[in-house]
RODOGU-469531 format. One record per residue (C-alpha): x, y, z; residue number from 1. Coordinates in nm, 4 decimals. Last residue first. Layout:
! residues N
+----------+----------+----------+-----+
:        X :        Y :        Z :   k :
+----------+----------+----------+-----+
:        X :        Y :        Z : NUM :
...
+----------+----------+----------+-----+
END
This chain:
! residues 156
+----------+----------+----------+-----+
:        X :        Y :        Z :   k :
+----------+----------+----------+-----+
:   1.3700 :   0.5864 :  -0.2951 : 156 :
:   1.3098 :   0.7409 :  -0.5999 : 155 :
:   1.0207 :   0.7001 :  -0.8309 : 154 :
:   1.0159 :   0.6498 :  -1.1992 : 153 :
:   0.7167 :   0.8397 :  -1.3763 : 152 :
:   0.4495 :   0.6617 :  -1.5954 : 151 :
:   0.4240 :   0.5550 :  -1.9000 : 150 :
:   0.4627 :   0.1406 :  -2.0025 : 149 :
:   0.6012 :  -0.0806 :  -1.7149 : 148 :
:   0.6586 :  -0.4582 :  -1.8764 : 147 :
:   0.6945 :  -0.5944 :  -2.2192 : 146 :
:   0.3250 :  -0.7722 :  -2.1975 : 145 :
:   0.1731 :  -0.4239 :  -2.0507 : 144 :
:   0.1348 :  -0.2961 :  -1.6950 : 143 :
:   0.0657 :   0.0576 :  -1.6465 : 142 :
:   0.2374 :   0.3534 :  -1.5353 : 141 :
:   0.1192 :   0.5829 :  -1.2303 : 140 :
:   0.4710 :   0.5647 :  -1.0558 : 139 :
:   0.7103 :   0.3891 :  -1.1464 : 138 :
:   0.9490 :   0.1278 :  -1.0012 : 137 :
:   1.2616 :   0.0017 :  -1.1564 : 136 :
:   1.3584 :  -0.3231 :  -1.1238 : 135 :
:   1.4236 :  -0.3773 :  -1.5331 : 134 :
:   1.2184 :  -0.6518 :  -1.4952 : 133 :
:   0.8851 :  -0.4612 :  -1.4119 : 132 :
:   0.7748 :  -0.3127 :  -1.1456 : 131 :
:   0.4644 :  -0.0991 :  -1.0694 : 130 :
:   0.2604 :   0.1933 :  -0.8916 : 129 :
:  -0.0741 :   0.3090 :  -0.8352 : 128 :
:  -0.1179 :   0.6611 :  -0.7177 : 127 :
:  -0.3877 :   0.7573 :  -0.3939 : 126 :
:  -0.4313 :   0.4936 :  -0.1016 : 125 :
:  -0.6476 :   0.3482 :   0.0943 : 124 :
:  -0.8750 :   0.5740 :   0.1069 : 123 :
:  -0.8596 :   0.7637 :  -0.2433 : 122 :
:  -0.8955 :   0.4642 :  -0.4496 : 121 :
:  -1.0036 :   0.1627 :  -0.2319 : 120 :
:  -0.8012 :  -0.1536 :  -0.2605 : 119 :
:  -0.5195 :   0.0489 :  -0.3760 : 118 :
:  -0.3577 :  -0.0803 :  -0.7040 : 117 :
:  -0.0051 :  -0.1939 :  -0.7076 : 116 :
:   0.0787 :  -0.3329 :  -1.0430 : 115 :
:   0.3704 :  -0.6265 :  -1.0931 : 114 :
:   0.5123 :  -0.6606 :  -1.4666 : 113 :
:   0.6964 :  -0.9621 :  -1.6263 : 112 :
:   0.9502 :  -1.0158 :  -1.8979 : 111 :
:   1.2034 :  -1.2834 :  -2.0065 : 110 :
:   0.9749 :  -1.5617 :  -2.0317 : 109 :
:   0.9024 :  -1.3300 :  -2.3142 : 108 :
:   0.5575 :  -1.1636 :  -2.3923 : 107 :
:   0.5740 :  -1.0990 :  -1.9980 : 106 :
:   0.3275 :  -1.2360 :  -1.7296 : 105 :
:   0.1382 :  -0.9426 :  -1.5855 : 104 :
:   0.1360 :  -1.0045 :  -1.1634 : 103 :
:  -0.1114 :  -0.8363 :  -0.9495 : 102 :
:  -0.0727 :  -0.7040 :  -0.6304 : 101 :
:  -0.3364 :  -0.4974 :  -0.4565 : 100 :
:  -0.2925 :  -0.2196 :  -0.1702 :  99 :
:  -0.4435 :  -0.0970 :   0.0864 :  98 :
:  -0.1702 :  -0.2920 :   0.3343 :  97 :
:  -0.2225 :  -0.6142 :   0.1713 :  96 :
:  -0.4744 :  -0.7186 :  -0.0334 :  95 :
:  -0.8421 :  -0.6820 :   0.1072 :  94 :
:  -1.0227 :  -0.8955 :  -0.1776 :  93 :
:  -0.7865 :  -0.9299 :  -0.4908 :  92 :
:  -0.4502 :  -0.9595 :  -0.5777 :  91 :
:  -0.2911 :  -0.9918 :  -0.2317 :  90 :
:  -0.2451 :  -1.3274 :  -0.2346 :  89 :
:   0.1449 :  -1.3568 :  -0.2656 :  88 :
:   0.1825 :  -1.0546 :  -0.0500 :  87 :
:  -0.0444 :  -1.3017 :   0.2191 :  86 :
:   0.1661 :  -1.6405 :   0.1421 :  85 :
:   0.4943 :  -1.4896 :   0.2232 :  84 :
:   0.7568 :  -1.4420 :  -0.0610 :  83 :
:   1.0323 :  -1.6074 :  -0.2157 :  82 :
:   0.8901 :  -1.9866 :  -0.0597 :  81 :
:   1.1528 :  -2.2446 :   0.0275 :  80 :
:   1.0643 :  -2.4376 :  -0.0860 :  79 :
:   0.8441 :  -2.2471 :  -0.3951 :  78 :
:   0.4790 :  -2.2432 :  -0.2974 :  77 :
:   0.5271 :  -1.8183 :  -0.2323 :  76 :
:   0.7098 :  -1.7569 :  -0.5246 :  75 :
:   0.4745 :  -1.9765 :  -0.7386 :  74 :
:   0.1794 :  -1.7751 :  -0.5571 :  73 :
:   0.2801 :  -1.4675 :  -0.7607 :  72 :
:   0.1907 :  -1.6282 :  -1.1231 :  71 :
:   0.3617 :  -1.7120 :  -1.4485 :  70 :
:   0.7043 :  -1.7551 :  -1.2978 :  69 :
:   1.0165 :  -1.5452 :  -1.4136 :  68 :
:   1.2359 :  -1.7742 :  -1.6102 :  67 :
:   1.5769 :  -1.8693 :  -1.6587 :  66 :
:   1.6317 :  -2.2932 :  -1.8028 :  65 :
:   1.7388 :  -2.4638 :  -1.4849 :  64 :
:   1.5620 :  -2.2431 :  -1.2973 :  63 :
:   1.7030 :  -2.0633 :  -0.9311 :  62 :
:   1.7775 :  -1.7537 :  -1.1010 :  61 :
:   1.4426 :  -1.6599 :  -1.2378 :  60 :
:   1.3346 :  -1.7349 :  -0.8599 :  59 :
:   1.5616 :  -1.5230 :  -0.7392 :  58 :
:   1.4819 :  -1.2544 :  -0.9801 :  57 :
:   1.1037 :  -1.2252 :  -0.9319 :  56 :
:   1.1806 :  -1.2161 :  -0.5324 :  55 :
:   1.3662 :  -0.9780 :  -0.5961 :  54 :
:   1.1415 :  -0.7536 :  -0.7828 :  53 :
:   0.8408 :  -0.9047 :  -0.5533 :  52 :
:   1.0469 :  -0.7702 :  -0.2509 :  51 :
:   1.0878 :  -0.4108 :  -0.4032 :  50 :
:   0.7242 :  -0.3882 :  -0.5015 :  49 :
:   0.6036 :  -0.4523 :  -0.1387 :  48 :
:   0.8661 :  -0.1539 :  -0.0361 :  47 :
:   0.6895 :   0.1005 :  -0.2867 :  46 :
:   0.3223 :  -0.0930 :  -0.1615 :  45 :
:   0.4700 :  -0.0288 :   0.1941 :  44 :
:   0.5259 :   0.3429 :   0.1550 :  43 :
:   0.2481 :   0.3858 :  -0.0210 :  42 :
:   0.0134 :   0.2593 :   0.2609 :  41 :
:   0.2241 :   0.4496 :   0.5063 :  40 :
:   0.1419 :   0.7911 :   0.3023 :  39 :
:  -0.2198 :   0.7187 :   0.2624 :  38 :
:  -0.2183 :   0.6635 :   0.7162 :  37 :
:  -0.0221 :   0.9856 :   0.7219 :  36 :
:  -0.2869 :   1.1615 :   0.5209 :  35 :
:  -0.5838 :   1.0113 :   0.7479 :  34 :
:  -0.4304 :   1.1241 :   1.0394 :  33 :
:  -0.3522 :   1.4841 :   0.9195 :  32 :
:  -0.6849 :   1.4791 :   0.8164 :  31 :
:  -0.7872 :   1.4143 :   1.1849 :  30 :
:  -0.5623 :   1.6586 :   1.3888 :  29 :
:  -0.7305 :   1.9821 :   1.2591 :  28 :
:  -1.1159 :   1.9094 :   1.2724 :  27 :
:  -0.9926 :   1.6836 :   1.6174 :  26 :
:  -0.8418 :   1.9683 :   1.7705 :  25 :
:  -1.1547 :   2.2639 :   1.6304 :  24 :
:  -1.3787 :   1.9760 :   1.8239 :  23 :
:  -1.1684 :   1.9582 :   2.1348 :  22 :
:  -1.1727 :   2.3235 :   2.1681 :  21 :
:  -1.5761 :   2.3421 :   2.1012 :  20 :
:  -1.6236 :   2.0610 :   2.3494 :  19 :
:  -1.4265 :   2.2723 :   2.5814 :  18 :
:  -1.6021 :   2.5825 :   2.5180 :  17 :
:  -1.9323 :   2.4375 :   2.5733 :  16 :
:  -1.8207 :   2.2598 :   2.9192 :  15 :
:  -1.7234 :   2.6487 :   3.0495 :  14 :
:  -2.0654 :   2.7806 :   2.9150 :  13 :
:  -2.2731 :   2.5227 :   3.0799 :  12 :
:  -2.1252 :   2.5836 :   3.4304 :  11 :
:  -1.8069 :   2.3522 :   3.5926 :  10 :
:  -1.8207 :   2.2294 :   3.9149 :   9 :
:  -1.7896 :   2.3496 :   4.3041 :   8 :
:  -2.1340 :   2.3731 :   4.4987 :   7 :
:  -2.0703 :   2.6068 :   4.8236 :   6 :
:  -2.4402 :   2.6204 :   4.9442 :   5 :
:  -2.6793 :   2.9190 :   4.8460 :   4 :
:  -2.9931 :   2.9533 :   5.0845 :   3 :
:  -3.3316 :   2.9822 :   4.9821 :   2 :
:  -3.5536 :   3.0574 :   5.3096 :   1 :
+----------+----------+----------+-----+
END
């Protein structure tokens, strides 16, 4: 004789419609994730751009006869160093926060220009941006030899 004993637990449709709950969570919460992540990259490469401008003018303003230097790792050899070793570096490879730095000396001692390019377009990050010696930064401009060409100025 079969009899029934007091199991407690959860059946196979109750454990389904959990997994499908979590799932429809994680379909919703996970973009969200990855879009706040693209926005904090940016954020930093806007703020990374700010400290190479004044870095860049420091530095100008610190030489006997005033000029910006030819390449980023000056600012961070200088004693004491303008910038820290890894922003300084952060032209190729992994750069720094998704982003690469790269330094366009001027026509002029006078002139320079500083692109940030994600490492990985569209993962770490979505517009490029750059500074020149005006201090502005743009948005989606280019570096030439007189500094930002095209391109939208930011805020903030």
């Amino acid at each position: 004789m079969l009899t029934r004993m007091n199991k407690k637990g959860f059946t196979l449709v109750e454990i389904m419609i959990v997994v499908a709950i979590i799932g429809l969570l994680a379909a919703i919460a996970i973009p969200n994730l990855l879009r706040a992540r693209l926005n904090a990259n940016e954020s930093a490469a806007k703020g990374s751009l700010r400290t190479l401008s004044t870095a860049m003018e420091s530095y100008r303003a610190a030489q006997a006869t005033p000029t910006y230097p030819a390449a980023l790792t000056s600012l961070s050899s200088a004693n004491p160093p303008y910038i820290d070793s890894v922003l300084a570096n952060a032209g190729s490879g992994s750069g720094k926060q998704g982003y690469n730095f790269v330094l366009t000396a001027g026509a002029t001692t006078n002139q320079y220009c500083v692109r940030a390019a994600p490492v990985t377009a569209n993962v770490t990050g979505v517009n490029t941006f750059t500074v020149d010696q005006t201090g502005v930064i743009f948005s989606g401009a280019t570096c030439a030899a007189t500094g930002s060409t095209g391109g939208t100025p930011i805020e903030g």
